[in-house]
KOLZA-636608 format. One record per residue (C-alpha): y, z, x; residue in one letter. Coordinates in steps of 0.2 Angstrom, whole numbers, plus 2048, in hexadecimal, padded with zeros to 3 digits. Each point is the difference from the previous one (the first is absolute). Example, Ala and Ser with C-alpha at 12.3 -4.5 7.8 and 13.67 -1.06 7.14 Angstrom:
BEGIN
7EA82783EA
8117FD806S
// end
This chain:
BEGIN
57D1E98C4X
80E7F47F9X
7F97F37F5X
8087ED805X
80D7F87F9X
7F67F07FBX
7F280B7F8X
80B80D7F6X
80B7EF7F9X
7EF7F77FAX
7F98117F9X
8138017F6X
8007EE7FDX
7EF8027F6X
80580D7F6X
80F7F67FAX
7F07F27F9X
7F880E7F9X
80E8057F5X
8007EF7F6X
7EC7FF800X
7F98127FEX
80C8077F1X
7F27FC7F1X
7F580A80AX
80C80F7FFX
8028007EDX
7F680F7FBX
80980E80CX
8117F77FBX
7FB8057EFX
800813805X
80E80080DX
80A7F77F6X
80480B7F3X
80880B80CX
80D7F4803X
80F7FB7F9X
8087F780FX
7F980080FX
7EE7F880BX
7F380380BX
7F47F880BX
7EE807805X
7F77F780DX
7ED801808X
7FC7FA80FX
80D7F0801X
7FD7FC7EEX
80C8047F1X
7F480C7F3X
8108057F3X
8117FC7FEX
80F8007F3X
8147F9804X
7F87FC810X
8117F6803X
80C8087F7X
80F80980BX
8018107FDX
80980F809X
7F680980EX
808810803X
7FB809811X
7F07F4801X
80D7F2806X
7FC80C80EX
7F07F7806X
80B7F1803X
80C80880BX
7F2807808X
7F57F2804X
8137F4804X
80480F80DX
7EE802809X
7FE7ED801X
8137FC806X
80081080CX
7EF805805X
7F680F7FDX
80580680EX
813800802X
80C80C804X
8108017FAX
80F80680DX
810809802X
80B80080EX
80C80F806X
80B7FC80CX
80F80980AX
8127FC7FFX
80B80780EX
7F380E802X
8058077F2X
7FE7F77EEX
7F07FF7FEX
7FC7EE7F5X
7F27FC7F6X
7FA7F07F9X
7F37FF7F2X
7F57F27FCX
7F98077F0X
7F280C804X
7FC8097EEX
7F880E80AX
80E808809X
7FB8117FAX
806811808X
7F080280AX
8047EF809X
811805802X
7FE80F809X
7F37F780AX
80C7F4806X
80C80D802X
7F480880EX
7FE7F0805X
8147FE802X
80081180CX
7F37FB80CX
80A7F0801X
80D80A806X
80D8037F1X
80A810800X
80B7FC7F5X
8097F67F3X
8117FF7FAX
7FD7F57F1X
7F47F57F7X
8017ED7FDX
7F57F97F3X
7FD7EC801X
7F57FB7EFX
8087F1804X
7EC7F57FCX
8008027EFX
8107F87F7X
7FC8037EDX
8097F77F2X
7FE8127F5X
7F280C7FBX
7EE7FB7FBX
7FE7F67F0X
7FD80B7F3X
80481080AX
80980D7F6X
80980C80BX
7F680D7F9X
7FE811809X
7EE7FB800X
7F97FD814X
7F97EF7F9X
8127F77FCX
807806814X
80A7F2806X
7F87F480FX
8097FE812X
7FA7FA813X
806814803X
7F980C7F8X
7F58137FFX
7F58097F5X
7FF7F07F4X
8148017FCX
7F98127F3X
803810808X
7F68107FBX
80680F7FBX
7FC80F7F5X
8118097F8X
7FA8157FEX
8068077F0X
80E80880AX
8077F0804X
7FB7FF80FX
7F97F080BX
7F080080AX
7F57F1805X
7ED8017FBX
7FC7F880FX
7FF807813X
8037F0807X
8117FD7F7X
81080C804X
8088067EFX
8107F4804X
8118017FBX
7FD7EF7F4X
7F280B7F8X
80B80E7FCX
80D7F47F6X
7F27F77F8X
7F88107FCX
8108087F7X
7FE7F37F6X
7F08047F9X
7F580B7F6X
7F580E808X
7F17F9807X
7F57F480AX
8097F0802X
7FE7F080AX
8117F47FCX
8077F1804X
80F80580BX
8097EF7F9X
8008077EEX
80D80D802X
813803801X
80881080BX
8108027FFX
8057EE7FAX
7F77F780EX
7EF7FA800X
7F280880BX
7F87F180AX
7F47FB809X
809801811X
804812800X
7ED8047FAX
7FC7F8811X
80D80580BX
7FD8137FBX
7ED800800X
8027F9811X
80D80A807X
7F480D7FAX
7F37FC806X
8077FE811X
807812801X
7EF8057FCX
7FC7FA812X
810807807X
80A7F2802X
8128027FAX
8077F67F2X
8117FD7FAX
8048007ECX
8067EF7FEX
7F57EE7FFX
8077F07FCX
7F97EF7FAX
8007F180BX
7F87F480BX
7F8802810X
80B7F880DX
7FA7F5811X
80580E80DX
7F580E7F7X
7F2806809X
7EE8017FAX
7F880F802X
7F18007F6X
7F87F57F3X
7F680A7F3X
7F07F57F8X
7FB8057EFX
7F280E803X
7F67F87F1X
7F97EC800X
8067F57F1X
7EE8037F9X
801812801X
8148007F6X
7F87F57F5X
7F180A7FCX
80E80E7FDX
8097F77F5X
7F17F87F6X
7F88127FEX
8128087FAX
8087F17F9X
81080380AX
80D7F27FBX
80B80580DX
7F27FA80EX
7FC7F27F4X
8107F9802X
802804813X
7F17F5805X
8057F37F2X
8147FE808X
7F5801813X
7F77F27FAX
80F7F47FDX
804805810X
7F47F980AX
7FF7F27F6X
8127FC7FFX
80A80A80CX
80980E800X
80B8077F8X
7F48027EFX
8067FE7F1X
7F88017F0X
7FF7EC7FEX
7F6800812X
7F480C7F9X
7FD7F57F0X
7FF7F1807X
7F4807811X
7F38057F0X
8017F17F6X
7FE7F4810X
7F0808806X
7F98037EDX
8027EB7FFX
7F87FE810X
7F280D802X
7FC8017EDX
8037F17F9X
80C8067F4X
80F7F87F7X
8108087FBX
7FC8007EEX
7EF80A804X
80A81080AX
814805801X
80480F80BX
811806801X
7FD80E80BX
7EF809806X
8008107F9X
7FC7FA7ECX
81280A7FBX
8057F37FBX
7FA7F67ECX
8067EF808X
7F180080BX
7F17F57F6X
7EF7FC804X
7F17FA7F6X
7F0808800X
7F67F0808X
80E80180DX
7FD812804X
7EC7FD803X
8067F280EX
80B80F807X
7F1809800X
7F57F6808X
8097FE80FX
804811801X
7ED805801X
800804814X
80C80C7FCX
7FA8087F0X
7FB81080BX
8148037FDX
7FE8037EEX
7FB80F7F6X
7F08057FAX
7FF8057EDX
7EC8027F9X
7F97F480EX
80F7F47FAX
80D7FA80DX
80D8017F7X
8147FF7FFX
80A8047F0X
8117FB7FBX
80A8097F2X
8107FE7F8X
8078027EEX
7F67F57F6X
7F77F8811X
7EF805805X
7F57F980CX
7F180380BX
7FA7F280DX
7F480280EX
7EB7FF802X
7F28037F7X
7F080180DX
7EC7FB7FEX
7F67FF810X
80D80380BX
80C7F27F8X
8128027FCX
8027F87F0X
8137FC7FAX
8058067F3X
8128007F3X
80880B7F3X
8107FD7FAX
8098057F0X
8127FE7FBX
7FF80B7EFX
8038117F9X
7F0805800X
7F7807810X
7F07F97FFX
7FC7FD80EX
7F480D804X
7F67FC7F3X
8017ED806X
7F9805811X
7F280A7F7X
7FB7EF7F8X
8037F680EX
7F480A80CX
7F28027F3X
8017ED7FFX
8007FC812X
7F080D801X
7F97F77F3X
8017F0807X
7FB805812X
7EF8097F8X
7FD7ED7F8X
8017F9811X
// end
């Protein structure tokens, strides 16, 4: 059951108090934690009340916990429950058009589902592929993204399949195959492939040059669902295009993401997939703002609902994008517990780690753990985050739990 708004503000609201009249009683943990810390805070908290803290206001970088906001933006702005949609339409009966609105979860499986679907819906055959991505207008790649090969720096777009990373697995004869059933070895593989060392590989496809010319996005999609299609014996041209879906096409199916924006975000919570992260965060400017998203709209969708659902002010919270790529992204440890508390009816979407719901964030010389400590069935919030060389953090959370036990057994 979803707690109210009225009741979660008042229950954040006193915890603010509690930060500026409980901190003497805190003194004695601080004394231990704290000489694990170089620069960084906490915050442990018992059944609404505040029971340790240190640098309870001080901005620090989140990393992947930023997630927890992007989360708890999306399912309050969207709904639990939505579904994200894709359109393919038909031009002249023979360019089959396709406009994304952002669904991260456009994975091979889903494509050869709606490819079945296509056939029952009576298409034999396409000459070529338009793609229409034309929702998401970015000013440039993710803050903080590197273009790595690494899956977790894939670019975002409205359009777009197996999370922009395509897997394959290179055999020491030089030879491509794909380590999955569900996805064709495709021609994009093949170049990527030659470009890499024998083994087990998943890669984003925008971090490589064949031939002088980059390897995007657009062929990634048009191929896998030109394969895909032949898979179910409709015939496909070779060519695709990018462009806009046009007034005279015809609608011939509308697709609806197969999984709810609870279930994606309990995906991307569980896996820390930026690349999801940053999908629901752009989707969430969106429908707050309009199309087409834009970095800016994601920002300033998250910062307008913190203000107003949390409480919070700028200096408290800055996020640049959703993912936590990005080391522009700050929030303070007090900050994070009012996240927390609001995100409560959805905690069920986070991990659990030794009876501890949990999520982790982790970059060079960032590392964080925010989530709930539980006694009698309470979900207690609680914060971790470092910005230091040392990776303390376990032994932090170690010290934090045998507190928070301690404390309970005294009440």
């Amino acid at each position: 059951m979803r707690c109210s708004r009225p009741m979660v503000q008042s229950v954040v609201l006193a915890l603010w108090a509690f930060f500026y009249a409980a901190v003497s009683t805190a003194a004695a943990v601080e004394s231990t934690l704290e000489d694990f810390i170089e620069h960084g805070g906490y915050v442990i908290t018992q059944n609404g009340r505040l029971i340790a803290q240190f640098g309870a206001d001080t901005p620090l970088i989140p990393a992947s916990t930023i997630k927890i906001v992007t989360a708890l933006t999306t399912l309050e702005l969207l709904g639990p429950s939505h579904r994200i949609s894709t359109e393919f339409y038909l031009r002249d009966n023979k360019i089959l058009c396709i406009k994304g609105y952002g669904d991260p979860y456009l994975i091979s499986e889903r494509l050869l589902e709606i490819a079945s679907e296509l056939k029952k819906r009576g298409l034999t055959e396409v000459e070529s592929i338009l793609l229409d991505d034309s929702f998401f207008r970015l000013e440039g790649p993710t803050d903080g993204a590197q273009n790595s090969a690494n899956p977790y720096d894939a670019e975002n777009s409205a359009l777009s399949v197996n999370f922009n990373s395509v897997p394959l697995i290179k055999y020491d004869t030089g030879l491509i195959g794909s380590p999955e059933p569900q996805t064709p070895v495709l021609d994009i593989a093949r170049d990527i492939g030659s470009l890499v060392e024998p083994g087990l590989h998943r890669l984003n496809i925008s971090a490589f040059t064949v031939r002088n010319s980059n390897i995007n996005r657009y062929r990634y999609v048009a191929e896998l669902i030109a394969e895909q299609l032949r898979r179910q014996g409709i015939d496909v041209g070779s060519t695709y295009n990018r462009g806009l879906v046009e007034a005279g096409d015809t609608l011939i199916y509308t697709y609806l993401s197969k999984m709810t924006v609870a279930e994606m975000i309990r995906g991307c919570l569980k896996y820390s997939n930026n690349f999801i992260a940053n999908q629901l965060f752009l989707y969430c400017g969106v429908k707050r703002f309009g199309p087409p998203a834009t970095w800016g709209k994601g920002q300033r969708a998250v910062a307008e609902f913190l203000i107003t659902a949390a409480g919070l002010k700028n200096r408290d919270v800055t996020v640049v994008e959703g993912s936590g790529l990005s080391r522009k992204n700050l929030i303070t440890p007090a900050a994070m517990i009012a996240v927390l508390e609001l995100f409560k009816p959805y905690s069920s979407l986070l991990s659990e780690t030794q009876n501890t719901l949990l999520k982790s964030g982790t970059m060079t010389g960032v590392y964080g753990y925010a989530g709930y400590f539980e006694s009698a069935g309470r979900l207690d919030p609680f914060v971790i985050l470092l910005n230091q060389k040392s990776n303390n953090r376990k032994r932090l959370l170690k010290l934090a739990s045998t507190h928070y036990r301690q404390q309970a057994e005294q009440n």
